[in-house]
N, C-alpha and C positions, 0 to 999 in steps of 0.2 A: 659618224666620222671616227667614233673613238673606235666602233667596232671595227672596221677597215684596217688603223692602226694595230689594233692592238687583238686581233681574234677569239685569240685564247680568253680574254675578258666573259666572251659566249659560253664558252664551256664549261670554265672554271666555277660563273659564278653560282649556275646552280646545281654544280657538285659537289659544292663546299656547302650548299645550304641543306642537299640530299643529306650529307655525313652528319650534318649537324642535327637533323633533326632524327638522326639515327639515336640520338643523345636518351630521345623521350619514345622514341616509337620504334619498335622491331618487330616486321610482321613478317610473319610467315610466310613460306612460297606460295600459296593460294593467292595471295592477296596480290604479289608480284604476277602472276600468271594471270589474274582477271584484271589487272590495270594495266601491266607492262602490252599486254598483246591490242589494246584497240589504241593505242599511242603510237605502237609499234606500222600497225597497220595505216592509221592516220598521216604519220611521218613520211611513210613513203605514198600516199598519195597525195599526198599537196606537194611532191616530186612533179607532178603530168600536170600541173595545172600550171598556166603561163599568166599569173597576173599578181600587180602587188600586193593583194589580199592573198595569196597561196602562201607568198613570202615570209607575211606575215606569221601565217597558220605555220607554217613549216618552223619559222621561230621559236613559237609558242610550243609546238609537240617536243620539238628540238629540246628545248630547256626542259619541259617534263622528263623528253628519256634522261638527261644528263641526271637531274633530280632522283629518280629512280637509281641510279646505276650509282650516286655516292650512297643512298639509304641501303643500296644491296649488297654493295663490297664493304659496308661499316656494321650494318646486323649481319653478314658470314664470318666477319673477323670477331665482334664479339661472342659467336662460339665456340670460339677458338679455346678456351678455359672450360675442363671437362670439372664438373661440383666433384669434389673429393670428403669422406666421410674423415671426419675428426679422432680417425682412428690407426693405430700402426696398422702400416703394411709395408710391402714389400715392391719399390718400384723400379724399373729398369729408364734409364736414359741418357741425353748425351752433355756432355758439358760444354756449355755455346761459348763462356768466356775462362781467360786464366783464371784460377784463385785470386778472390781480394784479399789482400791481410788486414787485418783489422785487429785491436789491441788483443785479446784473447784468442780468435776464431777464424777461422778461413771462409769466406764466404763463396758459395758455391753458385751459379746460375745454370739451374739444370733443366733442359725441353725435357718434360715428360713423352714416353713410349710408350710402355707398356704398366697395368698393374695390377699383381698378382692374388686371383682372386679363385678362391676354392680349386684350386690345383690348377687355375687357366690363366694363360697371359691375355689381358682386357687393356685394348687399346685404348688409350687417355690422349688428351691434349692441352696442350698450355703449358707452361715453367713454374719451377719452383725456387724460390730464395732459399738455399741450407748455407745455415750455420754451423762447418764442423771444427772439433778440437785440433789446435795444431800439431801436425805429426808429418812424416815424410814424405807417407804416402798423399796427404792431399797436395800439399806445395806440389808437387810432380805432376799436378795431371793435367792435360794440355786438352785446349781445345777440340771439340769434334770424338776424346774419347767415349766410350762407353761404361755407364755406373748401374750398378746392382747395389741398391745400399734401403735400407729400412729409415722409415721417417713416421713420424706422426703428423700429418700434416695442419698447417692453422691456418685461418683464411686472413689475409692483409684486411687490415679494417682503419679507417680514423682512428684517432684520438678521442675524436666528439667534441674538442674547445670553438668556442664559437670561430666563425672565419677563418678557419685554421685552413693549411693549404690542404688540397685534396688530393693526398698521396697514395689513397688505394683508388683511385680511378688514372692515376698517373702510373703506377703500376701495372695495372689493365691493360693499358693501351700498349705497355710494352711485354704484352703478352705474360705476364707474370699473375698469380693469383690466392698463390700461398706460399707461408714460409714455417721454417722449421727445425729442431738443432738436433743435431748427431755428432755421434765419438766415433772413434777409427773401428768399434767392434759394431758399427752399424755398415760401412761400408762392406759388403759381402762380394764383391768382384769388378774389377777394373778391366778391361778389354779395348785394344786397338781395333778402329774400324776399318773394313776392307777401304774404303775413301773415305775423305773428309771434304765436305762441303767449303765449297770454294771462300764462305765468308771466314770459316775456320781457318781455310790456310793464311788467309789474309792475316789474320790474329798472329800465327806462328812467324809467319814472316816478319813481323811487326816486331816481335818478343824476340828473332833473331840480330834485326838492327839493333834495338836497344842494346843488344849485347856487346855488337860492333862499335858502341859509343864506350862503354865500361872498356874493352880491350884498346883501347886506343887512348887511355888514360882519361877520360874525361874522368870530372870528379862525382864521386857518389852523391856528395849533398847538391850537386847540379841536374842530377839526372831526371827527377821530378818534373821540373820545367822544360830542360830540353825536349824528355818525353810528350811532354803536352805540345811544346813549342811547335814541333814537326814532325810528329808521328800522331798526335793525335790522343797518346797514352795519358789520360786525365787519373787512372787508378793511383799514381803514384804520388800525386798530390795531396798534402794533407789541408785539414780546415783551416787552418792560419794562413798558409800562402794562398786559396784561394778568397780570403778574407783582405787578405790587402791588395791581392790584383784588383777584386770587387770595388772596394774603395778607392783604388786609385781609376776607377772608370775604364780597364782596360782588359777585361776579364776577355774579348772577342779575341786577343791573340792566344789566348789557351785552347782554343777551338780552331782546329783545320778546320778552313772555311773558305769565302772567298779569296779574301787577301793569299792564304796558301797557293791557289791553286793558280790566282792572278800571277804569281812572282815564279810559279813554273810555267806558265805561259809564257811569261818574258822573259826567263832564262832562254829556257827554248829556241824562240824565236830569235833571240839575239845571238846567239850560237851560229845560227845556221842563218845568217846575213844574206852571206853569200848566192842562195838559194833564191833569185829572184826572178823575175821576168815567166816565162813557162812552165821553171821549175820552181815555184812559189807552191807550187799545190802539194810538192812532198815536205816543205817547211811546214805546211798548214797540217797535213797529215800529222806528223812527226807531234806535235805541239798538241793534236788532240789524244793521240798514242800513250803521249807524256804523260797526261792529266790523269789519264785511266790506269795506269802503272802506279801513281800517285795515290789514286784514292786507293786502291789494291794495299798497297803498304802501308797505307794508315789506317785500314783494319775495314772499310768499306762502311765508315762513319756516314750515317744522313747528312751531314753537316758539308761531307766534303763531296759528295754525289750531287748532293746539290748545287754547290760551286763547279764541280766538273761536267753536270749535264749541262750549266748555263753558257759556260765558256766553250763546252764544244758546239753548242746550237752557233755561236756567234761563231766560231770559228768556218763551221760550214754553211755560213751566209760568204761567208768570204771566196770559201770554193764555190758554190752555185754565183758568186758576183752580183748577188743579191744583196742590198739593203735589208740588216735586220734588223728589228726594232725591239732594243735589248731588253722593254718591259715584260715585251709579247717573251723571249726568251727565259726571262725568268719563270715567269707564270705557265710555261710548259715544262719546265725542270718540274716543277712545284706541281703539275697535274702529274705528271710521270711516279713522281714518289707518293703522290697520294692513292696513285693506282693502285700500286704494289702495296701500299700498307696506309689504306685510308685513316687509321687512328693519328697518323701521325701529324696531320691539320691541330693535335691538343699536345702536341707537345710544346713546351715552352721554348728550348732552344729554334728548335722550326721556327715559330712566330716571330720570336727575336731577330732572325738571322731574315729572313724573307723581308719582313719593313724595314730594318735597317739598308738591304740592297734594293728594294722598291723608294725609298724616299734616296739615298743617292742617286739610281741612274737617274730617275723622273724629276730632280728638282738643282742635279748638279751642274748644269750645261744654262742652265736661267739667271739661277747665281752668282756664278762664276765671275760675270762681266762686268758686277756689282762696283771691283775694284780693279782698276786697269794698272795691272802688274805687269813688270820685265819678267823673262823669266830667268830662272836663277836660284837661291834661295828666298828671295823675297815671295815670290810665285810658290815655290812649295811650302812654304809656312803656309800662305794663302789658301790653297786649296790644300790641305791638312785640315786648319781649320775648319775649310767650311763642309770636308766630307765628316768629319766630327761631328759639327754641330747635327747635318743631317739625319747620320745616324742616331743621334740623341733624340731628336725630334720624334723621328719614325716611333723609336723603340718606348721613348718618357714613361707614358703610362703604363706598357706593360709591364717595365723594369720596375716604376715603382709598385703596382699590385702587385706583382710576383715576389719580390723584395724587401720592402718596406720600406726603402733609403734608395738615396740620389747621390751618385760623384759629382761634385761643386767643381774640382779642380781639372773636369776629364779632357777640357781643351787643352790645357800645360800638357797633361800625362801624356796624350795620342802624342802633342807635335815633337816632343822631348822626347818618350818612351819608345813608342812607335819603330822607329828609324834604327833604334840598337838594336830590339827584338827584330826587327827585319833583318838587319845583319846577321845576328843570332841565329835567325831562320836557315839563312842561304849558308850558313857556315855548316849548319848542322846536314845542311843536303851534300854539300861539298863534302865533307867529311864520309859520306855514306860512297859516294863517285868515286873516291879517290882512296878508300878504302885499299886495295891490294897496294897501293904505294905509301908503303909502311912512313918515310919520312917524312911525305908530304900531309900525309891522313893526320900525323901525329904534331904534324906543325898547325895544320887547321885544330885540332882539339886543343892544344892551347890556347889559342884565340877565341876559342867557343869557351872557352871556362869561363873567360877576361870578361866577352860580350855577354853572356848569362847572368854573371856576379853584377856587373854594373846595372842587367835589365831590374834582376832582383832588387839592389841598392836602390836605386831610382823608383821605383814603385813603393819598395817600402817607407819613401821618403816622402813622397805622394802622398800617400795612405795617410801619413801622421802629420801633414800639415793640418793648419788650425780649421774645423768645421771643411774636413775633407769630404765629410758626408750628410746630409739632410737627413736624418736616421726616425724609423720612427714615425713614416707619412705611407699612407696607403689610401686604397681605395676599391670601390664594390664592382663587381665585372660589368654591369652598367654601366658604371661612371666611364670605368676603362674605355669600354666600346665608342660610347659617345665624345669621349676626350679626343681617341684616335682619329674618330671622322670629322671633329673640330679643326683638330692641327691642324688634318690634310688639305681641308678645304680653306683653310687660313695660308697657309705654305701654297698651295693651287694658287689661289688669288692672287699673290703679291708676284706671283713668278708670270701669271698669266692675268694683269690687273686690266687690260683693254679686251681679254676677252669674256670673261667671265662676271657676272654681276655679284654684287656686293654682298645681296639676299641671301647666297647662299650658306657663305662663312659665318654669314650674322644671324643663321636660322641656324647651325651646327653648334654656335655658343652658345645660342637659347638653350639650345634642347640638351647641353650639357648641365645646363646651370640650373634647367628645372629641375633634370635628375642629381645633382646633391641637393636642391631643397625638400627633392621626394625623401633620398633618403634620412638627409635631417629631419626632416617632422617625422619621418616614422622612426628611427631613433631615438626623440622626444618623446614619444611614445611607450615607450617601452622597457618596465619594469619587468627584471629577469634575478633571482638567485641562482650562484654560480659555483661547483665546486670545479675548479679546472684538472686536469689530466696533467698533473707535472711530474716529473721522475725523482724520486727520493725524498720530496719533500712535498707539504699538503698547501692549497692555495684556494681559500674561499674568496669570491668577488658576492658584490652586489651591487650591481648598475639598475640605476632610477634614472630614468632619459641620459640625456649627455654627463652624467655623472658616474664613476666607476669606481666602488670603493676596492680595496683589495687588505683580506689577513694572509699572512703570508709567513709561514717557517724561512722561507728566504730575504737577505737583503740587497742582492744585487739585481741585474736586469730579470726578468721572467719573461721569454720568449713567449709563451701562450697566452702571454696577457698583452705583452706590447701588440703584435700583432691584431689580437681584440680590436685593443683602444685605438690603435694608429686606421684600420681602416674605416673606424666608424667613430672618427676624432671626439672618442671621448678623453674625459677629464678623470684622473687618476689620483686619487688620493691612498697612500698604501699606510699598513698597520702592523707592525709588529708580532707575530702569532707569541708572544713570551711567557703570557698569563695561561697555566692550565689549572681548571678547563676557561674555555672563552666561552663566554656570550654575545650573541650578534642578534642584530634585530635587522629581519627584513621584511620590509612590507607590515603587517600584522603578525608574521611568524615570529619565534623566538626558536634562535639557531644555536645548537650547545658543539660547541667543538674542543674534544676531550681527547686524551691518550689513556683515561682511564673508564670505566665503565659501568660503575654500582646501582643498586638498587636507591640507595639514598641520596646519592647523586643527582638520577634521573627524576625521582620525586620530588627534590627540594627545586629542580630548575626549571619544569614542566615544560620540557623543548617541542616544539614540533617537529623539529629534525636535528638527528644528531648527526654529527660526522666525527666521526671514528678514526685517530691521525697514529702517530707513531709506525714504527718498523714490529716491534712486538705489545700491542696495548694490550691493555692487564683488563681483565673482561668476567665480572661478577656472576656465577651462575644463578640462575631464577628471576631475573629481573623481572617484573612487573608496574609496568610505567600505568599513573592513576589515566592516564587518555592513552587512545592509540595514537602510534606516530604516525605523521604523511612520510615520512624518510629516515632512513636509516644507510649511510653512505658510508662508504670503507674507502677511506685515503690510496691514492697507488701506491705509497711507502708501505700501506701494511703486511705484513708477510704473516698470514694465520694457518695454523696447524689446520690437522681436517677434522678436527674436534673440534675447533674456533669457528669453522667454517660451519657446519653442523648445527652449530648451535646458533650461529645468528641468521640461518636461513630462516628458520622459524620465531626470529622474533617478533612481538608485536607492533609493526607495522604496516603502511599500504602497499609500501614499497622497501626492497633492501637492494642496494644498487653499488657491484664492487667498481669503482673506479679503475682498476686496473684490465679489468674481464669488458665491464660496458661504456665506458668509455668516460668522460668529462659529462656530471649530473647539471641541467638546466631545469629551471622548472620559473616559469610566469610567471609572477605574482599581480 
């Protein structure tokens, strides 16, 4: 039944299991060419067979091609990143986005071309992240140009802190694969392209609205939000505003998304009223026109292709006079983008954004009728609310893995907040329409200051009410998974409680709650010493089961430790690093953590690992310790000449491990 409803269910689900297991397995064409052709062949004969065992079989091969054909579009795209040596060279490419500013440095996103190699241009592919100094020429360079510029390139790598998020595979996926800094006498030539790729122009056009908001007085300190608001431009936002949108649970209006592309549908449509009876089909035209000129100006965002491919599928149920079944609609949006760029099933925004519109449309029409509302404002607080809550439902767990904090307040925030940003919204698009009518453009940009300032005021208000956020709660992609198919079938149940048995919610919460006791006892288990990866300052832990001690130069929060602790709810006790040198005991080890470094030192403490802290630590030549060390660690704060470096390569140890070069040191105990 479900398949009949919902089809795309058939395809999707083992193309997303194909992609997924791209994760672990990438085989080579051989292996596609000796599996894909007797499936291929299979497939189409259980075509000529008329009975419901062919049906079957044809199911069965069915799902295998689909299974293949996400494993084949996820291992082509991860070759997309050509290995670059760790060395200068000379590369030629195009600049996909504007300059980011950033406090020092313009950050550049550049698809590599070409690179130049014994007097020959050597095709490459994949992007690079540069970092150049600020100067004129970078601010200036616009999307789709061409760079001739010299880099030494580095490969994106973790941190290495335990559970820390996984930012060079997030990187990956968005074709990115090294990064790397340069001055303006690296940049060796700038050139306009004969075309620029239409996602390029998209960008341009983008960066010339926002200009159209600055000429028409809107205010500079507003322009960040507006940009995000309805254009989509997130660059412009710093960490703090997106820090209390987070908090105040309302972070999804920063993101052209559904709701955008919803309220150009309904402008639209409501515009053109008139347009009824026979001529309904150029309304319906017009309104998916809309959508696609929409997503165009907002830079051709996933975010809002997806809202535009969904709302045009429904739109053209309505021309063909067909019933469509908006799950099925999603869930072809959502095969469609993963065609085109199968990584993008790991992006987190995707994930967010698809359960959040999966648990509305599937669970909004059940609920609803929960409370029998006039309609008016009573009815739209109502369903405010309850499209709230669902999206919270959907999205809980992976907000908080991804996260590590919950909005408390986000039902107030949406029904209160919501509603001005929606104004806000539609002011900022008016503004853009009405543009050549200088009095009218410039009487809507007052009104968009007013509805800006207050969304901001209100969220910031949000944000700092009392335990606005649950801070500090995570959990392992496990748990995640299993949480999600808990909810769902718990949410299933109560919305369909006569047709569905009870077994199944109540086998979803088992199987959630075995997996935190899995991962309890194996974190009970598990004595670990810890030098973590922090920046500027050094941070020894020592976790013995659900215990987490922490020395620490810092005394405020420490992000790679909260993180740590909150997804593997340990217990935190922190220490002061004041005493130098320190001694620590882990396990049976004896751990010396010094800014200083002597022979008599090392002998009177007889460490088994030292770790080496400060920005410039003062380091004894000849040392000879009476045992050999297991470690020898160099803090990220250290900064050592190449004589320092030199000289403790060969110290006597098993191991000499820089924290800054290899990442956050773990080691067993």
């Amino acid at each position: 039944m479900l398949n009949k409803e919902i089809p795309f269910i058939r395809i999707l689900v083992p193309y997303v299991a194909g992609i997924t297991a791209g994760l672990w397995f990438q085989p080579d064409y051989t292996f596609f060419i000796l599996v894909a052709a007797p499936i291929i062949i299979a497939l189409l004969s259980s075509l000529f067979l008329k009975s419901l065992f062919s049906n079957t079989l044809f199911g069965l091969f069915f799902a295998m091609a689909m299974f293949l054909c996400g494993l084949w579009l996820y291992s082509e795209e991860k070759k997309g990143i050509t290995p670059l040596e760790n060395e200068e060279s000379v590369f030629t490419g195009i600049i996909d986005e504007y300059p980011i500013e950033k406090a020092n440095t313009y950050q550049l996103i550049i698809k590599l071309k070409y690179l130049q190699k014994n007097g020959e241009a050597v095709a490459v592919r994949g992007s690079v992240s540069v970092y150049n100094d600020k100067d004129w020429l970078t601010k200036g360079l616009v999307p789709g140009d061409i760079l001739t510029f010299r880099l030494t390139p580095e490969e994106i790598t973790n941190r290495g802190n335990p559970r820390e998020f996984d930012y060079k595979f997030f990187m990956e996926n968005k074709g990115i694969g090294y990064m790397g800094f340069t001055d303006s006498t690296d940049i060796l030539e700038v050139a306009a392209p004969k075309r620029r790729s239409l996602a390029h122009k998209a960008l341009i056009v983008r960066d010339k609205l926002m200009r159209m908001y600055s000429t028409r007085g809107v205010d500079q300190e507003r322009m960040a939000i507006i940009g995000a608001l309805t254009l989509g431009e997130k660059g412009l936002l710093d960490r703090d505003q997106k820090d209390i949108f987070s908090k105040a649970g309302i972070m999804h209006v920063m993101s052209v998304s559904g709701l955008h592309a919803g309220i150009v549908s309904m402008v639209v449509m409501g515009l053109l009223f008139f347009l009824d009876g026979r001529l309904r089909w150029i309304k319906v035209v017009a309104a998916i026109i809309s959508l696609w000129v929409f997503a165009f100006v907002t830079g051709l965002e996933p975010t809002v292709l997806r809202a535009s491919l969904m709302f045009s599928f429904l739109h053209m149920g309505q021309l063909l006079k067909r019933p469509v079944n908006n799950i099925n609609s999603v869930l072809a949006s959502a095969f469609i983008l993963m065609v085109m760029r199968p990584s993008v099933l790991f992006a987190p925004g995707f994930q967010l954004s698809y359960l959040a519109v999966l648990y509305i449309i599937g669970f909004n029409k059940p609920f609803s009728g929960i409370l029998r509302v006039k309609k008016g404002i009573t009815n739209y607080i109502w369903q405010s609310v309850l499209i709230t809550v669902l999206a919270q439902a959907g999205t809980f767990a992976l907000t908080v893995t991804l996260f590590n904090r919950f909005p408390t307040w986000f039902i107030l925030s949406n029904v209160i907040i919501l509603p001005v940003a929606t104004l806000a919204l539609i002011s900022g698009l008016a503004l853009l329409l009405t543009f050549p009518v200088v009095f009218v453009s410039k009487f809507i940009a007052l009104a968009l200051n007013q509805l800006v300032w207050l969304t901001e005021y209100l969220t910031e208000t949000a944000a700092n009410l009392p335990l606005s956020t649950i801070e500090n709660v995570g959990m392992t992609t496990a748990e995640c998974i299993t949480l999600i198919i808990a909810i769902t079938l718990v949410t299933t149940y109560f919305a369909n409680m006569k047709k569905i048995s009870p077994l199944l919610p109540l086998s979803a919460i088992l199987l959630f709650s075995t997996t935190v006791t899995f991962t309890r006892a194996k974190t009970s288990g598990e004595s670990n010493f810890i030098v973590y990866n922090t920046i500027g300052y050094s941070t020894v832990g020592v976790q013995s089961g659900k215990n987490l001690f922490i020395v620490s130069d810092s005394t405020g929060s420490i992000t790679e430790v909260d993180r740590h602790k909150s997804v593997l709810r340990l217990n935190e006790s922190r220490f002061a690093l004041t005493q130098s040198p320190y001694l620590l005991k882990a396990g049976n080890k004896v751990v010396l953590i010094t800014p200083i470094l002597t022979n008599s030192l090392v002998r009177e403490t007889a460490p088994d690992i030292i770790v080496l802290k400060n920005r410039y630590p003062t380091i004894e030549t000849g040392i000879k310790p009476e045992k050999r060390l297991e470690a020898l660690i160099i803090s990220n704060e250290s900064n050592l000449s190449y004589y320092r470096r030199q000289q403790l390569s060969v110290f006597p140890a098993d191991t000499v491990h820089w924290i800054k070069n290899n990442g956050a040191f773990i080691l067993g105990l």
